[in-house]
N, C-alpha and C positions, 0 to 999 in steps of 0.2 A: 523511603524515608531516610532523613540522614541522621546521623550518631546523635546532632543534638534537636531532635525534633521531639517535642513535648506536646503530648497529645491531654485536652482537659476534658473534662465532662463525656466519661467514660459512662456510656448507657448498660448497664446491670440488666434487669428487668423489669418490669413494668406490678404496681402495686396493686390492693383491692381498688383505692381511692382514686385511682389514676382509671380508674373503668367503672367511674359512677355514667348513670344512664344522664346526669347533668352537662355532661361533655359531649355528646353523642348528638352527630349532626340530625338523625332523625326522629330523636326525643328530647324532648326540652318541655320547659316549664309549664308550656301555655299549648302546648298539642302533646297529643298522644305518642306513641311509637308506632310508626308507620309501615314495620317492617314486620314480619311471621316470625323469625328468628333474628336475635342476636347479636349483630354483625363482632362482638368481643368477648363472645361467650366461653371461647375456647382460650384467650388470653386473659379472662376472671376466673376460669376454675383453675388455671396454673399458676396464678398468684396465689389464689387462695390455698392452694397446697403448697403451696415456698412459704408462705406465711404462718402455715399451721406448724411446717416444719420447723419452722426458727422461734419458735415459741413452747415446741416439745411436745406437739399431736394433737394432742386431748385436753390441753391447758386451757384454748377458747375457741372454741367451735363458733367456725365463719362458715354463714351463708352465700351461698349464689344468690343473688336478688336478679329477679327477670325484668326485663323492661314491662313499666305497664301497659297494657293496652287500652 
């Protein structure tokens, strides 16, 4: 990259809301979840602790919500 190269929409991490089971190609509105586990389970519980941490731990306790079945 060169001296004036400006790079935009710098990805952080990824939020609770950004791993609602509404997004998730194999759960949605009108069928179940079709899958045993997961498939964001492990990038919702590390939101959810960056989120508990920027809030001060114990200020509001977020849930994992599991896909339904």
């Amino acid at each position: 990259m060169g001296q004036h190269t400006h790079i935009s929409n710098r990805f952080e991490w990824w939020s609770v809301a950004d791993c609602a089971c509404e997004y998730c190609l194999y759960c949605g509105k009108k069928r179940t979840c079709q899958l045993e586990a997961c498939v964001v389970d492990d990038i919702r519980q590390e939101a959810i602790r960056r989120e508990q941490a920027e809030r001060g731990g114990s200020v509001a306790r977020m849930e994992a919500v599991s896909c339904p079945a």
